[in-house]
N, C-alpha and C positions, 0 to 999 in steps of 0.2 A: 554490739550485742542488741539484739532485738526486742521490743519492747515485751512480748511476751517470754522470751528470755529470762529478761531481769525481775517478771513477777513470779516467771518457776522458782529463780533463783534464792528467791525470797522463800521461800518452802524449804523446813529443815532436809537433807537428803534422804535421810532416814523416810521421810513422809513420800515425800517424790518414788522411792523402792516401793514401798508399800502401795504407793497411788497403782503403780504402773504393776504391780503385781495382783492386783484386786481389779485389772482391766484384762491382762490377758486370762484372768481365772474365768471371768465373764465370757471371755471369748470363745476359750477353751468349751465352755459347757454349752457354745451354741455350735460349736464347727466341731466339738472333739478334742482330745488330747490323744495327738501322734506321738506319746514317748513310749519306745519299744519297751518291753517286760522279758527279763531275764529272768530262765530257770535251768539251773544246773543241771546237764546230762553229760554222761559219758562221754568225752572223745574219744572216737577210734582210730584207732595204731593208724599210722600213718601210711603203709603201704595198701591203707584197706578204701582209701582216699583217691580219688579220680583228682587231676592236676589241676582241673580247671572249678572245682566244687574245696581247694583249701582255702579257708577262713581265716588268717591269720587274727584277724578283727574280734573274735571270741574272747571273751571276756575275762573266761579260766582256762586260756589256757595256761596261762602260769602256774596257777592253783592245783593243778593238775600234771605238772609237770612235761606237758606234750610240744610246750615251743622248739624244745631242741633237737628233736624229727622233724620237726616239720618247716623248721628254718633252714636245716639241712638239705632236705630235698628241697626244695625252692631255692639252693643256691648252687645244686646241681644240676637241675636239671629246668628252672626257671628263673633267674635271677631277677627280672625284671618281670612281674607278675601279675596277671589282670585278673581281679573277682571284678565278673560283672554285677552281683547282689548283695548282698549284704543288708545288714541292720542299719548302716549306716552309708546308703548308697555303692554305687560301684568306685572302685578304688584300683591304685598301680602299689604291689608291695618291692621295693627297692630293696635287694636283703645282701649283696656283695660291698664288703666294705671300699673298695674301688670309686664302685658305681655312688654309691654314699657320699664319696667323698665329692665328685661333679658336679651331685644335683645339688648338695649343700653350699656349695661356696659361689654357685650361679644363681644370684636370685633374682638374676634379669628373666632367664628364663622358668626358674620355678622360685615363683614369689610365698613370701609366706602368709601373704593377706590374705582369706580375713581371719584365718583361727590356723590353730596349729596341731590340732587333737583329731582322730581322724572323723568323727560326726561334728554337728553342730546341735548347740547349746539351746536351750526352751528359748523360743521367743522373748524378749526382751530380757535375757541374762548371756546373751550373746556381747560380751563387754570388750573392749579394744583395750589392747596392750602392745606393750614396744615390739615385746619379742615376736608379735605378729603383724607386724608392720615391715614394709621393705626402705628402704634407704630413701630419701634421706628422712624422713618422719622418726625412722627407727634410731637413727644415731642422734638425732638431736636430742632425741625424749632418754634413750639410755646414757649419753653424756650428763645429764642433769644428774645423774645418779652413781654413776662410775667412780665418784672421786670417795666413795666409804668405801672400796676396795683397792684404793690405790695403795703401794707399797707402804707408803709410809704411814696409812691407818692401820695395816696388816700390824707393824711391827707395836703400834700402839694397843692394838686390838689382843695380843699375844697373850701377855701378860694379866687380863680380864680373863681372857679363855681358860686357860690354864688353872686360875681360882676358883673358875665357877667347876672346870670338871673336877679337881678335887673336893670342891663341896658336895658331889654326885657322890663319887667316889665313895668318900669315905662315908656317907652315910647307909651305906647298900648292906644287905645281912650275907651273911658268908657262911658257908654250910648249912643252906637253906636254900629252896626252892624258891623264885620270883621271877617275875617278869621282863625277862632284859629289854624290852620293846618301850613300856610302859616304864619302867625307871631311870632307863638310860637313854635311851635312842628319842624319846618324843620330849625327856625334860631337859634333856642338852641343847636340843633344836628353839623349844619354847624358850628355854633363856637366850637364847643368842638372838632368837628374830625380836625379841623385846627390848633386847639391848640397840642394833641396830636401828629401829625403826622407834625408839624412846618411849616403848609402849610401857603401860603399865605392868610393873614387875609381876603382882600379887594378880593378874587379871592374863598369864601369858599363855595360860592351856587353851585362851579361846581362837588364839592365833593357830592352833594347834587344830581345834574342832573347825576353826571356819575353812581352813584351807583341804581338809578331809571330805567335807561338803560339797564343796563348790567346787574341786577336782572329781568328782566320783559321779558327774550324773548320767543316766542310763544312756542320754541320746548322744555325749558325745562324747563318751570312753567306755558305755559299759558298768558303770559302777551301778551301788545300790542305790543310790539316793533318788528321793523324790524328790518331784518340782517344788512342792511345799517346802520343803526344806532346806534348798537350795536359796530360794526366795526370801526364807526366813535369816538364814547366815548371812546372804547381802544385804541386807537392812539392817542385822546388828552389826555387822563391819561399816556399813553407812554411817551409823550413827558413834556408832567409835573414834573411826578415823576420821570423820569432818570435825568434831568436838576438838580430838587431838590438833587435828591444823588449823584450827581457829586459836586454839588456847596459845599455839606457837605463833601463828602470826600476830597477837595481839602483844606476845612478850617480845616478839623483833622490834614491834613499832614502840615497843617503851623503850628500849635501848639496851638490851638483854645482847650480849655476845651470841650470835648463831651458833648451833650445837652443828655437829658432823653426822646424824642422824639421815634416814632418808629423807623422812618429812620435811624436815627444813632445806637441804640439797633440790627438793623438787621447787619447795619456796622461792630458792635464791638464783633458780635457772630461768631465764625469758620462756625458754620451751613448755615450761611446765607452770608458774608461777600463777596463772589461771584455771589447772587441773580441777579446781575444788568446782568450776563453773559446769562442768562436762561429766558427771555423776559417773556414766559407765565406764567411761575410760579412766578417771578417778579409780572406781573401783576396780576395773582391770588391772590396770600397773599394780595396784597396790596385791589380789589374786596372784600376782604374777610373782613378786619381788616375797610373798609370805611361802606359795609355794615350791621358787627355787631355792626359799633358803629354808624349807622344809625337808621334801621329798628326797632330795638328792644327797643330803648328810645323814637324813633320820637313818635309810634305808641304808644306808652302808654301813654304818656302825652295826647295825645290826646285822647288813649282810657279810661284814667283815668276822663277827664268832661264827655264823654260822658258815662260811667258808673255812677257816681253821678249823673245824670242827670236825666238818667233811674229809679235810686231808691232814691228818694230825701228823703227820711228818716234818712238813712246813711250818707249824703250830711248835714242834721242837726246835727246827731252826733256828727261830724268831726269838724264841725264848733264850737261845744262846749266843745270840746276837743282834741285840737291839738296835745296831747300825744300819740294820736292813728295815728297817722301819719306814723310811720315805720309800723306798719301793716295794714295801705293801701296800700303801696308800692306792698306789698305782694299780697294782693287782685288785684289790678289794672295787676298787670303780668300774674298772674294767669287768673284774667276773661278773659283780652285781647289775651295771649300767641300773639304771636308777625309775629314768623313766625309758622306754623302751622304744621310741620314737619321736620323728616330728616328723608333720604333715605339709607337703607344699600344694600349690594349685600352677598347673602349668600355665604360663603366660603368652604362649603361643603353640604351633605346631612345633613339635621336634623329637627327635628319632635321640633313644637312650639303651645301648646294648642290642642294637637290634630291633628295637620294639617304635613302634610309631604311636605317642604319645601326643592324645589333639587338646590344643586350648584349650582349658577348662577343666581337666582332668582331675581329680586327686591323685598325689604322689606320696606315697608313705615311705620316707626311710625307716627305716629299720636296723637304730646303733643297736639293739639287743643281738641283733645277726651279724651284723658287721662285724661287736666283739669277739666272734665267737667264729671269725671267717679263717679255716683251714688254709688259704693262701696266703694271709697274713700274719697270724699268730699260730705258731706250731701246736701243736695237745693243747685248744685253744678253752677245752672242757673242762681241764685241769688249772688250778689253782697254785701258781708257782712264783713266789716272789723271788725278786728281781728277775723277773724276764725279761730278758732283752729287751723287747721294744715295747714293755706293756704299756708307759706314759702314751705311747700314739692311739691310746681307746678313742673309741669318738663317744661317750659320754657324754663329753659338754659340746660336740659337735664342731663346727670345725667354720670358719669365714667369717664372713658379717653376723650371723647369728651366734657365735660362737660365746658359752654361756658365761656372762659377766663375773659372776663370783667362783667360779673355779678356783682361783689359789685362796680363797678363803676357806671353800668344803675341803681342800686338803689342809690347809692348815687345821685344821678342828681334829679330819682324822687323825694328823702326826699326834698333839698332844695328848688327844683322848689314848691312843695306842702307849705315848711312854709313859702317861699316868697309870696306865692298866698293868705293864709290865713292870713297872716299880713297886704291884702293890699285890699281886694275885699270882699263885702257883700256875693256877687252870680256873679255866674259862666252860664250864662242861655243858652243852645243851642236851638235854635229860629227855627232851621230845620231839620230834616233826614242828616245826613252826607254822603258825597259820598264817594264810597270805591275802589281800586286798583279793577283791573284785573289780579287775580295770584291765585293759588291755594297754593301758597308758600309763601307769604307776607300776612299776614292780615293787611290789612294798609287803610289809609284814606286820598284819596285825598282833601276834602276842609270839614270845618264843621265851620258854623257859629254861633256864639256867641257874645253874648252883657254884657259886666262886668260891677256892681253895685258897687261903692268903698264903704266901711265900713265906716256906720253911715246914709248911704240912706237905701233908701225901693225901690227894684228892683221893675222893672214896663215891665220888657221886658216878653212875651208869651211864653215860655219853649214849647218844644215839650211834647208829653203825656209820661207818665210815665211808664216804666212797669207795676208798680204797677196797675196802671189802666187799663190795659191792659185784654180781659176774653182770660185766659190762664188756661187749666187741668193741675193740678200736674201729673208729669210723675212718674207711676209706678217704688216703688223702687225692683231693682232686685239683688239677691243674689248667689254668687260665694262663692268657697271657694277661700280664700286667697293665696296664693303662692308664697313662698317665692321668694323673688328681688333677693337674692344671687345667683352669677353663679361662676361655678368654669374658672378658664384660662387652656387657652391649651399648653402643656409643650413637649417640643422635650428629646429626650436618648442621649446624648452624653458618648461617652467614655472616661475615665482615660487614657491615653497614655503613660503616664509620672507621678511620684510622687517624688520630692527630700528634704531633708533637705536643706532650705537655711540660717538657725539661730536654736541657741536654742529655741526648741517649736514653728518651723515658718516649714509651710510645701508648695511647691508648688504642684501645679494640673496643667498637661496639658490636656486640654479636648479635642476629636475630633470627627467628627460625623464617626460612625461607617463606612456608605458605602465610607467615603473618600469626599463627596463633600464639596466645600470650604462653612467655615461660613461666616451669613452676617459682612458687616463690619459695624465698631466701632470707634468710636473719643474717644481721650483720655477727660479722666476722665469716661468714662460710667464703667456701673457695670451689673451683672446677679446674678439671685437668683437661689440656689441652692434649690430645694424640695427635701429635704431629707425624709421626710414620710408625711402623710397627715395632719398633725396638726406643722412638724417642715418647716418653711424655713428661708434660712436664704441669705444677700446680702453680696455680693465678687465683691470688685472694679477689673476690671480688669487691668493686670500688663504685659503682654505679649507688642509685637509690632502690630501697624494699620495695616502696610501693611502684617500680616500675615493670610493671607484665610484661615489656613488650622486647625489654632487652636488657643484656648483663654487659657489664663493662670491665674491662682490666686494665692493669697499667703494666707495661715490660718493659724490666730494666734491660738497656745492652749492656751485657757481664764481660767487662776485657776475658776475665778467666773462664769463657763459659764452657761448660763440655758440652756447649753444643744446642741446646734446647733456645737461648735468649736470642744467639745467632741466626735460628733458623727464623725465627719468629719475624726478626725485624727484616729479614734480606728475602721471604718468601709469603709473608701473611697482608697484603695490600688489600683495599677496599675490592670488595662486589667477588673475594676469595670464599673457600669454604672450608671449612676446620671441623674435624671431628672432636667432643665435647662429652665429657664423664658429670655426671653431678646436678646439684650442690650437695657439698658434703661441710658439714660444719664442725670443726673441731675446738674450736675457739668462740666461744659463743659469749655473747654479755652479758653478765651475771647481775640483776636488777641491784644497784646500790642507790643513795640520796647523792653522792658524788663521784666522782672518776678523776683519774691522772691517766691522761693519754701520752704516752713516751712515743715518737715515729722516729727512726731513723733511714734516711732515702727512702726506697720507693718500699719501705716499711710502711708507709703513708697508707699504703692502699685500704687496707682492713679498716684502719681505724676511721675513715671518712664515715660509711655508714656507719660506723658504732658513733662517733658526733651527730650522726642523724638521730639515730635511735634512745643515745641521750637528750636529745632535745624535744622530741618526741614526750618520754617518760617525764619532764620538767626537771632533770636530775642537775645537780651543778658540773661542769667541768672545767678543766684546762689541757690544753694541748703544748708539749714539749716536742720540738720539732726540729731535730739533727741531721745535717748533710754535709758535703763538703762543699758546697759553696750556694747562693741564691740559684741557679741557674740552673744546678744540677736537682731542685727542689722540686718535685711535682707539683702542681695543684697549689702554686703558693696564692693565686689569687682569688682563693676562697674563703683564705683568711685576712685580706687586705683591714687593716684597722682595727682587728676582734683585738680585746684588750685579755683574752683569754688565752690568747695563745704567744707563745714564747720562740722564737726563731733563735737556734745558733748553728747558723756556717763556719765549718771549720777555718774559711780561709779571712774570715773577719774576727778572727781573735783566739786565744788560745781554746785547747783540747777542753769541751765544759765539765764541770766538774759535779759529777753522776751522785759520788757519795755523799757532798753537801748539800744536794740539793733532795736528795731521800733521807737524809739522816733522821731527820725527825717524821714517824707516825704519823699520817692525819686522821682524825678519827674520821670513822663511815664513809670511809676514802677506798675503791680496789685502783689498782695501778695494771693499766694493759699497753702491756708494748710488744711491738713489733720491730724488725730490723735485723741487720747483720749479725750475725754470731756473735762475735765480739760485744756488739753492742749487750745484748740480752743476756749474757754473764755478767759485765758489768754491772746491769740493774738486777739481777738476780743475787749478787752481792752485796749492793746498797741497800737492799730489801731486807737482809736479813733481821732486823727488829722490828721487823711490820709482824701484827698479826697474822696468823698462818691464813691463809686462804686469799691473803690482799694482793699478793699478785700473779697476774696472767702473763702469760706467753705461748706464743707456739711456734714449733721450731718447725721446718718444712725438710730438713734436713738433721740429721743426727746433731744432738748437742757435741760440740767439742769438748774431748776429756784430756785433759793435763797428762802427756804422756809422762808416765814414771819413769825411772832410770831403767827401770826393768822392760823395759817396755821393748820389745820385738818386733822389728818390721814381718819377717817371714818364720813363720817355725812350720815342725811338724805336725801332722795330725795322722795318727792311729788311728782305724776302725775293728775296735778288737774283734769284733765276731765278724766281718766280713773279710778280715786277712787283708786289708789297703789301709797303705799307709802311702802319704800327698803332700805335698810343701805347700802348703798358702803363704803364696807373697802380699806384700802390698798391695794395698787394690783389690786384693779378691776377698771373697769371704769365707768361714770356715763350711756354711752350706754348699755352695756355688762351688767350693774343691771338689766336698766329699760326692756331691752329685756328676761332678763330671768324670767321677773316677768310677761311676756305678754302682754308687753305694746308694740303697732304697733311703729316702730321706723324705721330712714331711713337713711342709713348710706353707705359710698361709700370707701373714701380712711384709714380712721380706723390711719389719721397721724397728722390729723390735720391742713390738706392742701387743704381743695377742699371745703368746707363749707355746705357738702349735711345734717350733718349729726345737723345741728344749731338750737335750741332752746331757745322761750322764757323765761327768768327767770320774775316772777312775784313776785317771795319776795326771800330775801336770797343775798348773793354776791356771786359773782361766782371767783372763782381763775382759769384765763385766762392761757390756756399755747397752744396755737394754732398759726398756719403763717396764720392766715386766717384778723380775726379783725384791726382794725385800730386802733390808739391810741384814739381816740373821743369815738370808739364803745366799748373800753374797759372800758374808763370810766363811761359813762353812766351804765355800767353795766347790761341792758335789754337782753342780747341776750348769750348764751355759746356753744360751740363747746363738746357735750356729748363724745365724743369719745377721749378726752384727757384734756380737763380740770376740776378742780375740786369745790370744796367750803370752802371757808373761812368763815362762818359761818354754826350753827348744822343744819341747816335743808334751801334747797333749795325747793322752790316750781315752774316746770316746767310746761307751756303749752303742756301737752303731754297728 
């Protein structure tokens, strides 16, 4: 850190916001304020519109009700669509859910840096966040934060939720007129972002105003807000949230158990642990993580009455069968989509549908279109739960971006909807709902409603009904299909270096042939080596951080190997050339005062630079170091004499004994190991009375699950709406059948970990082996992850 740096640093943030907003104000009033000024006029009907003059960019058009002509035609007759003007530059609108799904999951070639909105932000509130960051920045900074929505917080988180919407609940007036927006939908959202992020309870509606601000300014969605005020909300989030992470890192360093909050998760991650130094990116992530757990639940709750509202058929369904409750969830995301896009910046030349798209381009998807794409979703205008394929919205969007707390906003909608149906006749909206000003929020400032409680007869006048409504079925129109799959863009590194470092243990030094330095890497990251176009395979990186110039690996020869280890050692020789993905960090070191390092064989790799990197921070550690014999030992002569590190070869004594040597807790101790399967169950066992959070792992391959007696190598798989039914053997997966049988299928991370790829089960159990479900969603058994779990009974019948 730079000496002036460290004197900013020294400046509460709050002051630093205010500095820097009392310079651009100065600025502004010698060069001007370029921020456009919106005034509501009429849109006209869509056919009265020249192709190359539609504005999707408009502000109301939501408000107005016009986006859905005008997404229409633009996915008839331009899917891929150029405004050369606009309020917020010239722009490409993406509006085919297909095409959606390409540009989203390629972020080599359409990056999301530097914003994601399709204008840009007042000078100096243009602030950096994950979700507008491309790989690997973006996954290190959103790992720091990922683990308040892992399963197992969900299921803790459940039972909070559920209190507080009853608290909602029941205090709401009934056969009376109120504000569904304002009572339910923004005080549901404010208690939950306060609970996650450990803000103050009594202080949670500001979480509420500041993320209303700061998403809404004229230059880079169209909203109402002025610069002033935009300016003013970052400063009191400034002064908020730095007070908050000061107050928390002052009660870590007394010896305070870590809470599962975001704040302290950003604390306890390398990646982020100095956030509080870097004020705008500070306040980006934090804009980022109040707004996604705003916008996208507020607005559904709310768009979910006024969906039933519109199709009161559905609304009786629902009512006579509460079972269908998770596939509203589904429907209500989908009808509403929340926020109506994200914006990419092309990363090179390249042709999308036809259209030749240069460097530098904006690229606006368009999931409000995509929900609503005639070739994907049948009568895609209408509101129909359980539809078939409604889970495949792109909502939360789809790949590396793909939105971090998704099964949290449906966990909220489930219980908000069986709290509601336990306790209300009718749900009646008595007027038109008023809606935001944004072309990037689809959201709803007030909507009134009057609830009936269960065992009255609702007497309050509902607005009219779609159904009632004289509306033409729109033309349905047909495409061919195209395949979602994109390939990733891979750089040539060179062999440098190849040595013996153990029996059957080979290192690689890689370098970029013209000599310029690689990016850098935290310990524990890793890169995939593409060895030909069907093999690749992941190599933890083993070299040092601070060396730019080259990455190093170590490969085990696998007697078992299917293929990847073999080819490495019998074709990858000095002065060769290897294609290379990465770094990608999944496993990253969680700053503690001590460590327990576990290696077993060429598990070694990761944990070297994590020894670096504790040594580094002055942390204490020790290293436990398992193989089958010295010889087969990587790297043993880096530890020659350390009296921290512990050697047992299997063939100098018996099998070591894993759970005496974890039994006892060490305080302010995380334990990270690496190694064989076996191995990592093992210490995941002997872990069991450690503090939650104490130990790491990461598995490069599926964890091994203790097949049950139930357990089936091959069964059936039904696809009830496509009339194919497929035997998955052994080996294959239950995606990989149903896609080879030609059943449409959606599928993203292929690990288990991202949930694109989830289907309903309608008869059958399913044998769960995914990081995605919750212990509640495994038992109910309605839902399975195609792409790695299986069936424990002969024949599954899937919504597919």
């Amino acid at each position: 850190m730079s000496v002036l740096d460290q004197v900013i640093n020294k400046v509460p943030m709050q002051r630093q916001v205010q500095g820097m907003h009392m310079f651009q104000k100065a600025k502004s009033f010698v060069v001007g304020d370029k921020q456009p000024v919106f005034v509501e006029e009429k849109i006209p009907d869509v056919d009265e519109v020249a192709l190359t003059e539609i504005d999707m960019s408009n502000p109301f058009m939501w408000r107005q009700g016009q986006w859905l002509p005008y997404f229409k035609r633009l996915r008839d007759e331009a899917p891929v669509h150029f405004r050369a003007d606009s309020a917020f530059g010239p722009y490409w609108s993406v509006t085919r859910y297909d095409d959606i799904i390409a540009v989203d999951k390629d972020f080599e070639t359409f990056s999301a840096e530097p914003q994601i909105v399709i204008g840009t932000p007042p000078e100096g509130l243009d602030v950096e966040m994950f979700i507008a960051m491309d790989p690997p920045r973006h996954d290190q900074q959103r790992n720091a934060v990922q683990g308040v929505v892992a399963p197992q917080n969900l299921d803790e988180l459940e039972g909070l939720i559920r209190s507080r919407v009853q608290e909602v609940l029941d205090d709401l007036p009934v056969n009376e007129p109120f504000d569904w927006v304002d009572k339910v939908s923004i005080e549901l959202t404010a208690r939950m972002l306060a609970t996650l992020l450990d803000f103050p309870y009594e202080e949670r509606r500001k979480l509420v105003r500041w993320t209303e601000v700061t998403a809404a300014g004229s230059a880079s969605t169209g909203g109402p807000s002025e610069v002033g005020e935009m300016w003013q909300a970052a400063a009191d989030m400034a002064k908020s949230f730095s007070a908050l992470w000061h107050d928390k890192a002052a009660r870590l360093a007394a010896g305070e158990k870590p809470g599962y909050d975001l704040i302290t998760l950003m604390q306890m991650s390398e990646d982020t642990k100095d956030l509080i130094h870097r004020p705008m990116e500070f306040l980006g992530n934090l804009i980022l993580l109040v707004v996604g757990g705003n916008d996208t639940t507020r607005n559904s709750m709310s768009g979910g009455v006024y969906a039933l509202n519109q199709f009161p058929d559905e609304f009786a369904r629902l009512k006579a069968d509460h079972s269908l409750i998770p596939k509203l969830v589904h429907e209500i995301i989908r009808w509403q989509t929340p926020l109506a896009y994200m914006r990419r910046v092309a990363a090179k030349d390249t042709v999308l549908n036809g259209q030749f798209i240069r460097k530098g381009d904006k690229v606006v998807m368009w999931y409000a279109s995509a929900n609503r794409d005639e070739a994907t979703f049948e009568n895609p205008d209408d509101f129909i739960i359980g539809r078939p394929n409604g889970r495949n919205h792109l909502s939360f969007g789809i790949g590396t971006h793909r939105c971090m707390g998704s099964r949290l906003a449906e966990l909220q909608l489930r219980i908000l909807w069986e709290e509601l149906l336990a306790r209300f006749e009718d749900i009646a909206v008595i007027a038109e709902p008023e809606f935001v000003q944004s072309n990037f929020v689809r959201g709803y400032t007030k909507m009134m409603v009057t609830l009936t409680p269960l065992g009255q007869q609702p007497t309050a006048t509902r607005i009219q009904p779609a159904s009632a409504r004289v509306t033409q079925p729109a033309p349905k129109r047909s495409h061919d299909r195209r395949s979602s799959k994109t390939t990733e863009t891979e750089v040539n590194l060179s062999i440098a270096a190849r040595r013996e470092v153990a029996d059957g243990v080979v290192e690689f030094t890689l370098t970029e042939p013209s000599g310029a330095p690689l990016p850098a890497w935290n310990a524990g990251a890793h890169i995939d080596l593409v060895l030909n176009p069907t093999l690749t395979r992941q190599y933890s990186l083993c070299g040092s951080t601070s060396d730019e110039s080259s990455w190093k690996v170590g490969v085990l020869r696998d007697p078992d190997s299917r293929g990847g280890s073999a080819f490495v050692h019998e074709n990858l020789s000095e002065g060769a050339t290897v294609r290379v993905r990465g770094p990608r960090n999944h496993f990253p070191l969680v700053t503690s005062p001590r460590y327990q390092f576990i290696a077993g064989g060429i598990g070694i790799t990761p944990i070297l630079p994590m020894i670096e990197a504790a040594e580094v921070r002055g942390a204490q550690w020790n290293l436990l170091y398992l193989g089958r014999s010295r010889t087969s030992m990587a790297f043993l002569d880096r530890f020659d004499g350390d009296p921290r590190v512990q050697l047992a070869p299997r063939d100098e004594g018996d099998r070591f004994d894993l759970t005496a040597f974890l039994a006892t807790p060490q305080p302010n101790t995380l334990v990270y190991c690496c190694g064989p399967n076996p191995l990592l169950d093992s210490v995941e066992e002997a872990c069991a009375s450690w503090p939650d959070g104490s130990l790491h792992i990461e598995r490069f391959t599926a964890k091994v699950i203790e097949a049950s007696d139930d357990a089936l190598d091959s069964f059936e798989v039904e696809c009830s709406r496509s009339g194919v039914t497929v035997t998955v053997s052994e080996g294959t997966s239950v995606f990989d059948a149903v896609e080879a049988a030609g059943v449409d299928v959606l599928g993203s991370c292929m690990e288990g970990i991202c949930g694109t790829c989830e289907a309903d089960v309608l008869e059958g159990t399913p044998d769960h082996r995914d990081s995605v479900l919750s212990q509640s969603d495994r038992e109910r058994g309605d839902t399975i992850m195609t792409c790695v779990s299986r069936s424990l009974s002969k024949k599954l019948v899937l919504d597919l």
